[in-house]
C-alpha positions as CSV (number, residue, x, y, z in Angstrom):
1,X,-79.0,31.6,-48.1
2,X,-77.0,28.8,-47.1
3,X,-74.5,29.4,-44.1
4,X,-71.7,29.1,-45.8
5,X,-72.4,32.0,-47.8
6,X,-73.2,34.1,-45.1
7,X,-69.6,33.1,-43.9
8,X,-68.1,34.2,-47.3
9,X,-69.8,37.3,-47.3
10,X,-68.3,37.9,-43.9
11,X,-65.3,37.1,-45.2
12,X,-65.7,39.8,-48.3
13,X,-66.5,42.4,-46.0
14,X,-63.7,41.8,-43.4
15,X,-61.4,41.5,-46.9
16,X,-62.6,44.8,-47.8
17,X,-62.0,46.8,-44.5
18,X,-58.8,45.2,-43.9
19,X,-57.9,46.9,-47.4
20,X,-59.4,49.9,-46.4
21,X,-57.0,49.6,-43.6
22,X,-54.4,48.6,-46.0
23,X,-54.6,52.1,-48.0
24,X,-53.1,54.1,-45.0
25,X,-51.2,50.9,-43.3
26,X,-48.3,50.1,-45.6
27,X,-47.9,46.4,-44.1
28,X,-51.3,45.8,-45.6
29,X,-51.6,45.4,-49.2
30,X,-54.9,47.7,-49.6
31,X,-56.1,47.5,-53.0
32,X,-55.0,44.2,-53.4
33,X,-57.3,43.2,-50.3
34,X,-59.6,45.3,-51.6
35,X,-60.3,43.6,-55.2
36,X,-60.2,39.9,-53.4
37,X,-63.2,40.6,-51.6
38,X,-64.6,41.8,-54.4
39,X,-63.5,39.0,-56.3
40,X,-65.1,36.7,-53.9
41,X,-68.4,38.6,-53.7
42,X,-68.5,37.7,-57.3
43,X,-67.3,34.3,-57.1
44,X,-70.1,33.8,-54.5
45,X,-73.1,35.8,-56.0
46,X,-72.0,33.3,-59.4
47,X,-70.6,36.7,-61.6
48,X,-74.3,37.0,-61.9
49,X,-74.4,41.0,-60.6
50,X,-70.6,41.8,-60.4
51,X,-68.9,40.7,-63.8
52,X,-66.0,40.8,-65.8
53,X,-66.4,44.9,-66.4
54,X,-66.7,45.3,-63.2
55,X,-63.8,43.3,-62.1
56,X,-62.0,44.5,-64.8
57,X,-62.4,48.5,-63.8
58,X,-61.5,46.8,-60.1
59,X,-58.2,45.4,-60.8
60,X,-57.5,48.9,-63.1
61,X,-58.0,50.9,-59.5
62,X,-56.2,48.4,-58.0
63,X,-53.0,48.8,-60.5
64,X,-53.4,52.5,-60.1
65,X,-53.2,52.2,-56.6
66,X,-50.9,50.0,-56.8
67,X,-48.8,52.4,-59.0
68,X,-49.2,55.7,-56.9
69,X,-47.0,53.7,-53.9
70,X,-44.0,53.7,-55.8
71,X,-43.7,56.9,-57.8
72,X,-45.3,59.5,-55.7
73,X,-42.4,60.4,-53.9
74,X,-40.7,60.7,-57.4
75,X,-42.7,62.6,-58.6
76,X,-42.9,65.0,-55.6
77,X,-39.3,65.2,-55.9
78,X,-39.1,65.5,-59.4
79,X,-41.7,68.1,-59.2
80,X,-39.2,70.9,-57.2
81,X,-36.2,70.5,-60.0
82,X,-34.6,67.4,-57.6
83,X,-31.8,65.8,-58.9
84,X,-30.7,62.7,-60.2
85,X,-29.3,61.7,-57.1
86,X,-32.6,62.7,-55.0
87,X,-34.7,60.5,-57.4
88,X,-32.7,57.7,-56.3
89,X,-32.4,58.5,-52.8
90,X,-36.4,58.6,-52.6
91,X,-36.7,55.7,-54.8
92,X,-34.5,53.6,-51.9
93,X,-36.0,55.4,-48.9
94,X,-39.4,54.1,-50.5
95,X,-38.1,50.4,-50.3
96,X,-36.5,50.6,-47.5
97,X,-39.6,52.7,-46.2
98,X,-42.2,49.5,-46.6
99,X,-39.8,47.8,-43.9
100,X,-40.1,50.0,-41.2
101,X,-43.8,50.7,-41.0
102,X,-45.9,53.8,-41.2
103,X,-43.2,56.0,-40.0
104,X,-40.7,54.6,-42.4
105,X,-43.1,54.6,-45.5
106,X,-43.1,58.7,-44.6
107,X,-39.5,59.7,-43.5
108,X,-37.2,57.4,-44.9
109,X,-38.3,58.8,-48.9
110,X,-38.0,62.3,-47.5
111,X,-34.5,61.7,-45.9
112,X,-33.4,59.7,-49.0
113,X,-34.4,62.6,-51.2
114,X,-33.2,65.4,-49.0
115,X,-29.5,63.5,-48.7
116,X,-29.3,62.3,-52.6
117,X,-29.9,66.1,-53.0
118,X,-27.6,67.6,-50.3
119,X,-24.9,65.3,-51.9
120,X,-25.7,66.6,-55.7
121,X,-25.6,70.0,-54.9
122,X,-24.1,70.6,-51.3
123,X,-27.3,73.2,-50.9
124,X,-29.0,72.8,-47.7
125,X,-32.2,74.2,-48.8
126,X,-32.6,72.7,-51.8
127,X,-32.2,69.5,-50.1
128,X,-35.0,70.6,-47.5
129,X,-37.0,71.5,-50.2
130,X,-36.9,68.3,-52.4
131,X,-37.4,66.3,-49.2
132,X,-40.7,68.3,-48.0
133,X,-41.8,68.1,-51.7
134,X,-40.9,64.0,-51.9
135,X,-43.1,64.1,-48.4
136,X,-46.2,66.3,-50.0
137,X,-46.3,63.8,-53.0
138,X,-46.6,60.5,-50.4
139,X,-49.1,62.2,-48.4
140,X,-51.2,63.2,-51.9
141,X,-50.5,59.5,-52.7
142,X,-52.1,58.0,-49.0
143,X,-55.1,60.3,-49.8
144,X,-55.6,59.2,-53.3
145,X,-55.5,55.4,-52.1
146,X,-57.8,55.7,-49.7
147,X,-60.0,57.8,-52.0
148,X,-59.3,54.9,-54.7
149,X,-60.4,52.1,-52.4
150,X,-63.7,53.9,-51.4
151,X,-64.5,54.0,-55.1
152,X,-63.2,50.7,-55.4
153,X,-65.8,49.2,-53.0
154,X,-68.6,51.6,-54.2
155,X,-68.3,50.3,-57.4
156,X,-68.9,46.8,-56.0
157,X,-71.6,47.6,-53.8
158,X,-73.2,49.4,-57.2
159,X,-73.0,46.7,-59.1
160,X,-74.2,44.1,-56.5
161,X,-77.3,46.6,-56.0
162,X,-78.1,48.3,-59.5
C-alpha cells in the first residue's frame, strides 16, 4: 500500500472520530463528518468494497441525523400540548442555540419554549413543563446521533470487511 493511502486512511479515520465528536459537540457537523470519511474510504479503496448502497444508506443516516437536530425539541414540546408560541420559541432558541455552544444547543430551546409558553398561557407550570419536555426531546435526539453515527461507521467498517 502506497503511503499516500495510508495517509488517506488516516485521514478517514480522523474524519470519522471527529464526527463521532461532532454527534455530542454542536460546533462539529457529526454525521456530515461522518459520511466524508466514509466517502473517502470508498473513493480510496476504488468503490470496490463500499459502493453506491452503501453510501447511499450513509447519506440516509446522515439526513436523519441531520433531521433529529432541528425538530427534536419540537417535538418534545409538541409532545406536552405546548403552544404555538412555545413551538416557535424552541424553534429560535435551537438557532440561536448552535451559536453558543454545548450549553446553548441545551438551554436556549428550553428557555425559548418555556417563555413562548409562559407568554401564551401566563401558566408557570405549564411553561416549566413544555420547557423540561423541549429539553427531554434534545437529550433523546444527542443519544440517537450518537447511536446513528456508530451505526453509521459500522456499516462502513462491514462493508469494507464482509
Amino acid at each position: 500500500m502506497p503511503s499516500s493511502d495510508v495517509l488517506l486512511w488516516i485521514l478517514t479515520a480522523l474524519l470519522m472520530a471527529a464526527g463521532l465528536a461532532g454527534a455530542v459537540l454542536p460546533v462539529l457537523p457529526g454525521a456530515a463528518l461522518v459520511l466524508a470519511g466514509a466517502v473517502l474510504g470508498a473513493w480510496i479503496d476504488g468503490f470496490e468494497r463500499v459502493g453506491g448502497w452503501t453510501l447511499g444508506l450513509l447519506v440516509a443516516l446522515a439526513l436523519l441525523s441531520w433531521v433529529l437536530d432541528y425538530v427534536a425539541a419540537l417535538l418534545g414540546a409538541k409532545k406536552v400540548g405546548a403552544s404555538r408560541l412555545a413551538l416557535v420559541g424552541a424553534a429560535i432558541g435551537t438557532v440561536a442555540g448552535l451559536m453558543f455552544g454545548i450549553v446553548g444547543v441545551f438551554v436556549l430551546p428550553f428557555i425559548g419554549a418555556a417563555l413562548g409558553e409562559y407568554i401564551a398561557r401566563r401558566d408557570h407550570q405549564a411553561a416549566a413543563r413544555v420547557g423540561i419536555a423541549t429539553g427531554l426531546g434534545l437529550l433523546l435526539a444527542l443519544v440517537a446521533k450518537v447511536v446513528i453515527a456508530f451505526m453509521m461507521i459500522g456499516v462502513f467498517v462491514a462493508a469494507l470487511i464482509f
